[in-house]
C-alpha positions as a printed NumPy array, in Angstrom:
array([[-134.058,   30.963,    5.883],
       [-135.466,   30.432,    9.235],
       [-138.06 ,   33.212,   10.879],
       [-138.404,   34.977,   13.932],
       [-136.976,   37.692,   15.543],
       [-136.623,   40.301,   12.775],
       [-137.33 ,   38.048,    9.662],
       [-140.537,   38.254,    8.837],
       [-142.761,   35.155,    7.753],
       [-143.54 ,   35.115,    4.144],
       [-146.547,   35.32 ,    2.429],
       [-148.371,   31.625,    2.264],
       [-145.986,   28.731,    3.382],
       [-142.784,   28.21 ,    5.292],
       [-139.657,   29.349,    3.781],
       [-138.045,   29.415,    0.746],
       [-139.689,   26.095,   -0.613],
       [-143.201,   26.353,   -1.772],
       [-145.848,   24.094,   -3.342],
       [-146.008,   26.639,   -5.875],
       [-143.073,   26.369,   -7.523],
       [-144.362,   23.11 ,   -8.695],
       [-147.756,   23.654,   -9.101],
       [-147.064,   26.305,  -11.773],
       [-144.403,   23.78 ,  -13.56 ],
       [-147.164,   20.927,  -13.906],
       [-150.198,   23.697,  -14.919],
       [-147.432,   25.795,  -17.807],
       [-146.854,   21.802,  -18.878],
       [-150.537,   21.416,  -18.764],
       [-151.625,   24.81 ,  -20.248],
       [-148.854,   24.205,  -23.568],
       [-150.331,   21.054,  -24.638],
       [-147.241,   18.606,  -23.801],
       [-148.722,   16.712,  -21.124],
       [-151.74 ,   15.123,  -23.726],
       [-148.892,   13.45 ,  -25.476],
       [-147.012,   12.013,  -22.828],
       [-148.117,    9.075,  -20.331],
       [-148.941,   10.323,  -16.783],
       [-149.23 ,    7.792,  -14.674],
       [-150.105,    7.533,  -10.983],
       [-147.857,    6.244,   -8.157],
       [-148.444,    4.172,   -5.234],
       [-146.529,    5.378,   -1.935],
       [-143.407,    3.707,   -1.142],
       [-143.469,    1.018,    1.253],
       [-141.215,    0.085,    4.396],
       [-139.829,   -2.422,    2.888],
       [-138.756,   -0.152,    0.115],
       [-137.74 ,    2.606,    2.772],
       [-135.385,    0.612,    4.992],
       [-133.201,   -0.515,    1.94 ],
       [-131.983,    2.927,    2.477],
       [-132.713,    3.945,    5.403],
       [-132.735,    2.631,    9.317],
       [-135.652,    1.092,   11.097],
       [-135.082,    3.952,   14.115],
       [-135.353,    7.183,   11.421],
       [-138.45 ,    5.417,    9.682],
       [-140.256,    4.958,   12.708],
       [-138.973,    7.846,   14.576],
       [-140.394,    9.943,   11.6  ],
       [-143.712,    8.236,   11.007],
       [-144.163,    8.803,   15.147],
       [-143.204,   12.765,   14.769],
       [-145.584,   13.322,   11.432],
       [-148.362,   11.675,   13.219],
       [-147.95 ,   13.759,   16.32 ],
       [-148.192,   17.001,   14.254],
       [-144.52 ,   17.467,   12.418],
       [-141.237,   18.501,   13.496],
       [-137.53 ,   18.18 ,   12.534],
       [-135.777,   15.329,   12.415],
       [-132.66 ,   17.036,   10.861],
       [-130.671,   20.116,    9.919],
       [-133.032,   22.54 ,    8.199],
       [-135.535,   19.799,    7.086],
       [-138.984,   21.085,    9.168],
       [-142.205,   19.145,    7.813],
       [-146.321,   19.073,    8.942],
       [-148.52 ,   16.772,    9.751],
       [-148.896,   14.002,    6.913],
       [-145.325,   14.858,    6.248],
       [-144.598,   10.997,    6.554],
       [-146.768,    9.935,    3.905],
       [-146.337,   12.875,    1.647],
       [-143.106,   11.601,    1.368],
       [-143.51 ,    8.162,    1.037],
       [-145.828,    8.925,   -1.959],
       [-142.555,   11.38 ,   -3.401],
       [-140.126,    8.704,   -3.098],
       [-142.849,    5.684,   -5.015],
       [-143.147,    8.235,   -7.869],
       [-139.021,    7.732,   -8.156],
       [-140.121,    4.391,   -7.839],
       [-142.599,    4.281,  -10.552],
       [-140.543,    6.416,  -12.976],
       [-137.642,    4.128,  -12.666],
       [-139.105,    0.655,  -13.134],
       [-141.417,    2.197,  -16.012],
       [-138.562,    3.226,  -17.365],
       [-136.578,   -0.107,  -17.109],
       [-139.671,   -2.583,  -17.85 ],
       [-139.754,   -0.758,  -21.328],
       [-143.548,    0.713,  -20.488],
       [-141.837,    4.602,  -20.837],
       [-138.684,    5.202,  -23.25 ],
       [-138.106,    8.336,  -20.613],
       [-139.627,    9.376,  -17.441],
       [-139.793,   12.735,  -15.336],
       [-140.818,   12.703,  -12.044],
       [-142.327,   15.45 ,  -10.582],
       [-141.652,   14.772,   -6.454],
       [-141.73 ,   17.253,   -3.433],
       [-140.069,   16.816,   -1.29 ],
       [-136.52 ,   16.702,   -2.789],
       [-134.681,   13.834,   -1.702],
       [-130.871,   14.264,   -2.139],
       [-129.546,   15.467,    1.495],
       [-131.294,   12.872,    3.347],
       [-128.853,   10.688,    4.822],
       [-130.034,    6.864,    6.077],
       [-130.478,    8.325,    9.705],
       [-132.014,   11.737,    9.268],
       [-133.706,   14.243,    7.432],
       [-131.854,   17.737,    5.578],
       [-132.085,   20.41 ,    3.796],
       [-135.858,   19.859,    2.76 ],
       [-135.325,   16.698,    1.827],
       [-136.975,   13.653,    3.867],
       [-136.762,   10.433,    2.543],
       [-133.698,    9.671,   -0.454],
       [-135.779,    9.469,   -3.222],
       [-133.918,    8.165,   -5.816],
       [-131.731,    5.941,   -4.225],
       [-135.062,    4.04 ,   -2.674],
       [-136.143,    4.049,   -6.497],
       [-132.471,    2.406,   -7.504],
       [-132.76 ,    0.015,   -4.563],
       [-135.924,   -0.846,   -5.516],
       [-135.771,   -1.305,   -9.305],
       [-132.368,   -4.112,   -8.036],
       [-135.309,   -5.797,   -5.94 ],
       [-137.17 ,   -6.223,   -8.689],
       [-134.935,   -6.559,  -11.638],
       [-131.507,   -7.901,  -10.484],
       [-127.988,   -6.386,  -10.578],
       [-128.094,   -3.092,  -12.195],
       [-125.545,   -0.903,  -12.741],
       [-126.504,    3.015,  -12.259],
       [-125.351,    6.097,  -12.774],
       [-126.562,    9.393,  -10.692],
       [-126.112,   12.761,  -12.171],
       [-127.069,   15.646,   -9.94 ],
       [-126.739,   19.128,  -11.514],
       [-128.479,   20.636,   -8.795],
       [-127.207,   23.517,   -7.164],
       [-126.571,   22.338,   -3.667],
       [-124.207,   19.151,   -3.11 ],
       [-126.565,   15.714,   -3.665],
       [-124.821,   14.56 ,   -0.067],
       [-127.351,   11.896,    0.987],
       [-127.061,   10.017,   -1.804],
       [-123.258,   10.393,   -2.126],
       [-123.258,    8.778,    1.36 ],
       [-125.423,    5.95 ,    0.335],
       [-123.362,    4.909,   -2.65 ],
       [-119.935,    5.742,   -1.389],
       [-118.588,    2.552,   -0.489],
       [-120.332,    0.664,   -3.684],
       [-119.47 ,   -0.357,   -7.392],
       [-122.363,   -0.418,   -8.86 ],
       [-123.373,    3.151,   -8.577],
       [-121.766,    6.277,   -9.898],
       [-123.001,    9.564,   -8.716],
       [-121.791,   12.707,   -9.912],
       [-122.207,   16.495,   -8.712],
       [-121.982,   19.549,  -10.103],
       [-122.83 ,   22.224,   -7.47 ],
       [-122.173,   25.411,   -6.451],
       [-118.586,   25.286,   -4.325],
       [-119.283,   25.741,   -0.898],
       [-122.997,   26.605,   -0.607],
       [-124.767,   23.863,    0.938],
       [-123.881,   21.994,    2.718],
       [-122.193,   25.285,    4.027],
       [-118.662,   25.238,    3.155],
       [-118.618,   21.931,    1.347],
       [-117.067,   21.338,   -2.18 ],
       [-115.894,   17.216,   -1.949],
       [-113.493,   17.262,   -4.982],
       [-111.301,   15.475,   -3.072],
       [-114.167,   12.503,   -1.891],
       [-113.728,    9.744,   -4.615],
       [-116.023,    7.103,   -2.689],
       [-114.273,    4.401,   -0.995],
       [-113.484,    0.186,   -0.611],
       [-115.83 ,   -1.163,   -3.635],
       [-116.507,    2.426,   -4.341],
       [-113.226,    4.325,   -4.704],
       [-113.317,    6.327,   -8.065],
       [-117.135,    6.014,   -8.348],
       [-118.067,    9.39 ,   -6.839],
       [-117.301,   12.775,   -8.262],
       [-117.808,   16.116,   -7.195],
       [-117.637,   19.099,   -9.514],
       [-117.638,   21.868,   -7.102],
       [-118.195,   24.972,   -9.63 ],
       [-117.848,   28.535,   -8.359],
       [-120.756,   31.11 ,   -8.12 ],
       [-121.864,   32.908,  -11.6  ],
       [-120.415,   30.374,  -13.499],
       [-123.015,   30.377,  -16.191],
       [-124.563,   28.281,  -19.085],
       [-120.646,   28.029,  -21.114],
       [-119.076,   26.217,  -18.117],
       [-122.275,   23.866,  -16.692],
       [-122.042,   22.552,  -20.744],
       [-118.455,   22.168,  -20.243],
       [-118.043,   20.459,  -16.928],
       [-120.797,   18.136,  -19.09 ],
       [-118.747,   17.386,  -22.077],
       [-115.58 ,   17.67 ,  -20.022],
       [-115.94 ,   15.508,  -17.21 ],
       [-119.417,   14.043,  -16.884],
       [-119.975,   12.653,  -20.221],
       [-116.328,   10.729,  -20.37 ],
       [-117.425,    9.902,  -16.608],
       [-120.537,    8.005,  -17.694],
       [-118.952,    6.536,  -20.818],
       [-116.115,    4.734,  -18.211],
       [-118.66 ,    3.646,  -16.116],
       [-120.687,    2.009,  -18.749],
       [-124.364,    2.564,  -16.853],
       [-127.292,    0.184,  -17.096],
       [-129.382,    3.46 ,  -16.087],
       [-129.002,    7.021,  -15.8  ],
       [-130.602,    8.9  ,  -12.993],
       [-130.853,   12.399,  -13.197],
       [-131.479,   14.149,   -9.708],
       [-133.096,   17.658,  -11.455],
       [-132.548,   20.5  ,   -9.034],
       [-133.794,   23.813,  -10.863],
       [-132.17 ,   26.212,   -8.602],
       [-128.935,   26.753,  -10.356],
       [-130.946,   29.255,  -12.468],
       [-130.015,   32.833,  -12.131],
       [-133.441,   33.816,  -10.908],
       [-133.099,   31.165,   -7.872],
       [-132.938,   32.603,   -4.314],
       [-130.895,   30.067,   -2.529],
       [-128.237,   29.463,   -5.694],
       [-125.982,   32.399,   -7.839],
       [-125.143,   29.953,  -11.057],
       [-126.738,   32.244,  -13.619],
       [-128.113,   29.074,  -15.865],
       [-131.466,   29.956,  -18.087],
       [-134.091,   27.397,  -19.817],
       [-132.077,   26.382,  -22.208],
       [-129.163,   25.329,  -20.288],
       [-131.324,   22.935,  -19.078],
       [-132.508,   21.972,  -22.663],
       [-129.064,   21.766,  -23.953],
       [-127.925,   19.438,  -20.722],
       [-130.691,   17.272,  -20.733],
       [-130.258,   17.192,  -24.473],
       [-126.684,   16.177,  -23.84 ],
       [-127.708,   13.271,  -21.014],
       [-130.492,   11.648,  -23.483],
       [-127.59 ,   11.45 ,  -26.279],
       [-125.051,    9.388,  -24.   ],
       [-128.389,    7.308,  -22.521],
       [-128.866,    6.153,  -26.18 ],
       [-125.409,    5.48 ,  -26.706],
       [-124.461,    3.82 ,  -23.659],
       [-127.828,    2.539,  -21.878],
       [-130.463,    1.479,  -25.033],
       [-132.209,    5.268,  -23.576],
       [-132.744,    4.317,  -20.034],
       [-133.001,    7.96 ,  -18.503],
       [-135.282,    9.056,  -15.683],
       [-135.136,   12.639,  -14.158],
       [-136.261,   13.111,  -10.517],
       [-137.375,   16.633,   -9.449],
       [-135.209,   17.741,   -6.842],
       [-134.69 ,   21.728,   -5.805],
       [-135.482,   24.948,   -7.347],
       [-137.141,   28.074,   -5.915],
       [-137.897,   30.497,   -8.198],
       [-141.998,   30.541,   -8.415],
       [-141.619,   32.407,  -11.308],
       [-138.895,   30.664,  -13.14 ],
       [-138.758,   26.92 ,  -12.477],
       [-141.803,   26.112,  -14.542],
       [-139.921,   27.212,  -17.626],
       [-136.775,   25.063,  -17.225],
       [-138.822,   22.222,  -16.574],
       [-140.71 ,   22.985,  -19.248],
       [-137.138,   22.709,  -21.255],
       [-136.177,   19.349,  -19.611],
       [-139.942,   17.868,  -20.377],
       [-139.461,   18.911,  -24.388],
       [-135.673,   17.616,  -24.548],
       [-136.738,   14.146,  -23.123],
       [-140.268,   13.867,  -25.433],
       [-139.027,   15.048,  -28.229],
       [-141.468,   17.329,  -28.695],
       [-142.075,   21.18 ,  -28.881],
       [-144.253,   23.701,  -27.657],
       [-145.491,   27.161,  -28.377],
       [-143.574,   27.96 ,  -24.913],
       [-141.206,   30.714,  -24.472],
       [-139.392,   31.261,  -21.277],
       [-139.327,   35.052,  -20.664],
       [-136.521,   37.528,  -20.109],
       [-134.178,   35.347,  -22.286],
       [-132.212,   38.621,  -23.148],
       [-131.384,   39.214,  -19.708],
       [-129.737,   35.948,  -18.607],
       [-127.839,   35.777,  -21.536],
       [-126.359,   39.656,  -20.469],
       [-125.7  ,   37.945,  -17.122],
       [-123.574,   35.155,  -18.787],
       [-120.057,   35.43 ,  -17.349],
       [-117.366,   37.203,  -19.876],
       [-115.156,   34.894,  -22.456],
       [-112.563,   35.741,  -19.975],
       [-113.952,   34.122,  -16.949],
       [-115.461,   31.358,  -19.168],
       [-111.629,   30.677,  -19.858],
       [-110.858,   30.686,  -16.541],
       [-113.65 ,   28.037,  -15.787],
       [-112.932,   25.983,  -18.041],
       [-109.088,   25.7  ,  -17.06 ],
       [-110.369,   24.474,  -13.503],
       [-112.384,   21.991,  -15.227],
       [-109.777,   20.414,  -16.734],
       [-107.893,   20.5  ,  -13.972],
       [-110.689,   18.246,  -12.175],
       [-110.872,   15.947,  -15.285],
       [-107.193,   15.477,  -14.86 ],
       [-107.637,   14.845,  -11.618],
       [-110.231,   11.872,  -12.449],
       [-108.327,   10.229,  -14.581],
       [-110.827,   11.747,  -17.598],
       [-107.735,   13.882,  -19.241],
       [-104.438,   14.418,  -19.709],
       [-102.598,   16.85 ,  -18.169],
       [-101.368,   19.555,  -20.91 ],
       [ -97.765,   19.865,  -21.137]])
């Protein structure tokens, strides 16, 4: 939210999206024991070259010239410091990293852990906190180096993944999919109706999901429309763009998920990577809020995709299941997910 006027500045840094949030992720992964079992490499930043596969020459150097100078905005709620440029650029080569790891066989799975998020930014400008498009610089990337791959984006975050719906909207080769909260950001935007177009038509989905709908319909809209999604496309690669803030302790999302919907989807995206894509899965950090609360769903994404478990218990667990929606409203939800999975050509309408 922006201050001024009668909003007062919070405590520590700008608005809603804090370091800390992922500083107390990496030290609760550190402090349980996972992280001495799992390979933690380091990244190098990404390059121009790998930048303007996405993006234009003007919005590269125009932000380079406005970090230098002291920071700025280059884009609709998207405000960043000094060294903003190269934070960024280091962000978007640990997408980089995870993905050709990943592919070159060195990882079976990867996680990585960037800031800042990367799925508003469009090719032109910044948004919504996000500065450079991450993951689709890592996709573009990994084609540089490897050849034609085909690749599948899944972002369960709670906000619409935009940017890199615009990037891939025209193309074949990449599917992106996003479940979101209907109409929250962008502000009033759901996109059911945008199915990507030309070379692209039919290879982007929106699942715009309304507020509260809970852990029951996130693992439906998964089996339901996602998973036969994927299975159509046939992936070389799964992307996962891992926004946190669908949890019902987030400030800027009302979804009502908990830890282990996170463990369960993530549990559900490694299955269909080994079926369909010999494992190839990489998640890429993308939103979530809550200080207090993000550590322990990535906590339940890190275990899911190591195979490994941990002393770890994510607290309050007997509140967000009272906060689960009713069977009634679960039935509800799950009617208008079928009636999207109709729509895609992923079911058949019920007599």
């Amino acid at each position: 939210m922006p201050i001024g006027g009668w909003v007062q500045p919070p405590s520590g840094s700008y608005g809603a999206d804090t370091p800390d949030s992922k500083r107390r992720f990496y030290n609760l992964a550190k402090a349980s024991g996972i992280l001495k079992n799992l390979v933690c490499p380091d990244a190098i930043p990404a390059s121009r070259t790998d930048m303007l596969r996405v993006h234009t020459e003007r919005y590269i150097d125009l932000f380079k010239e406005v970090s230098d100078a002291g920071g700025g905005e280059l884009g609709p709620s998207a405000p960043f410091g000094k060294g903003g440029f190269e934070i960024a650029a280091l962000s978007a080569g640990l997408a980089i990293e995870a993905v050709n790891d990943v592919i070159a066989g060195e990882v079976d799975k990867a996680y990585a852990l960037c800031r800042p998020a990367g799925h508003h930014c469009m090719p032109d400008h910044a948004m919504g906190l996000c500065l450079l498009a991450n993951i689709p610089i890592a996709i573009e990337a990994a084609r540089a180096q490897f050849g034609a791959l085909r690749a599948a984006v899944v972002d369960w975050d709670v906000h619409h993944g935009n940017g890199t719906q615009h990037v891939y909207y025209d193309r074949g080769d990449t599917l992106t999919i996003s479940l979101h909260q209907d109409r929250c950001f962008p502000t009033g935007y759901g996109g059911i109706e945008d199915r990507g177009s030309g070379n692209g038509e039919g290879c982007n989905l929106n699942i715009p999901l309304p507020p509260g709908s809970g852990h029951e319909t996130y693992l439906s809209a998964i089996d339901t429309i996602v998973v036969p999604a994927l299975e159509r496309f046939n992936p070389d690669l799964i992307v996962i763009a891992s926004g946190l803030d669908a949890s019902g302790l987030d400030p800027l999302g009302r979804m009502m998920l908990h830890s282990g919907s996170y463990r369960e989807m993530t549990a559900r995206m490694v299955a269909v990577a080994d079926r369909l894509c010999n494992g190839r899965l990489v998640v890429v950090h993308e939103g979530g809020y809550s200080e207090y609360y993000v550590p322990f769903c990535g906590q339940a994404i890190l275990e899911t995709l190591s195979g490994r478990s941990t002393a770890v218990e994510a607290p309050d667990m007997e509140m967000h299941l009272g906060w689960q929606p009713s069977p009634r409203v679960v039935a509800f939800h799950a009617e208008l997910i079928h009636e999207m999975a109709v729509e895609f050509g992923l079911a058949i309408q019920d007599k």
